[in-house]
C-alpha positions in Angstrom: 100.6 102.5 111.7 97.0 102.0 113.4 95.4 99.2 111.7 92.3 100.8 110.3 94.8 103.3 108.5 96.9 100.1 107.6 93.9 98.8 106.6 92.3 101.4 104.1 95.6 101.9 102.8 96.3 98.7 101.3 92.6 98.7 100.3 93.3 101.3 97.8 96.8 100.2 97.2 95.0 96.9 95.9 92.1 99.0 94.1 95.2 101.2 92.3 96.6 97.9 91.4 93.3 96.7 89.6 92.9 100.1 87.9 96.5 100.1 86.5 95.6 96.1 85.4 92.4 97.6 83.6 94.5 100.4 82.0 96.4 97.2 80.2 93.5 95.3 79.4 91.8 97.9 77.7 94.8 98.9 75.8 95.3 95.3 74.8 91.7 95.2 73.5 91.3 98.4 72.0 94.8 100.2 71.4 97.2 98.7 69.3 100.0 96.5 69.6 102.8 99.3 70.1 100.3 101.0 72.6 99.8 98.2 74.6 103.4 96.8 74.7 104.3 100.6 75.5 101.9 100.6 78.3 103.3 97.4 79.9 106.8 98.5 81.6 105.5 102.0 83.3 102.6 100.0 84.9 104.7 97.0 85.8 106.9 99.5 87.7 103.6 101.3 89.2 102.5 98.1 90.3 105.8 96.9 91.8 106.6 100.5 93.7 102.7 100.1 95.7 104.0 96.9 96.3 107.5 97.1 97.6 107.2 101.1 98.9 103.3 100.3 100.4 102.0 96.9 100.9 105.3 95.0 102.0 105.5 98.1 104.7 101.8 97.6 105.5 102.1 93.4 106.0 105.2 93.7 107.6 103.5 95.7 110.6 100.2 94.1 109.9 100.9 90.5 108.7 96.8 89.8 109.7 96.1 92.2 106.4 97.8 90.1 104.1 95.4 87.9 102.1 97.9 85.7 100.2 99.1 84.5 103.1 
């Protein structure tokens, strides 16, 4: 994968991320507690599939993108 594409993928990848994260916070501050506890598994599972199936492809080609590193 050229690294630009590497690149603006896991830029997205990491702005999905933040939007599935908002999803829970605003369901923690306005839903209520079934909603939110509801909400928690399918975007745990979101969040780990762009990480395993995306991002750990992307640094394992690109190690340079990875920030926590």
């Amino acid at each position: 994968m050229e690294r630009s594409y590497a690149r603006d993928s896991r830029d997205l990848a990491l702005s999905a991320i933040t939007d599935l994260s908002a999803i829970l916070a605003i369901a923690q501050k306005h839903g209520s507690t079934e909603e939110f506890e509801d909400l928690i598994r399918p975007i745990g599972l979101l969040i780990g599939q762009i990480e395993t199936e995306l991002l750990c492809r992307i640094y394992a080609e690109h190690p340079e993108l990875d920030d926590l590193k």
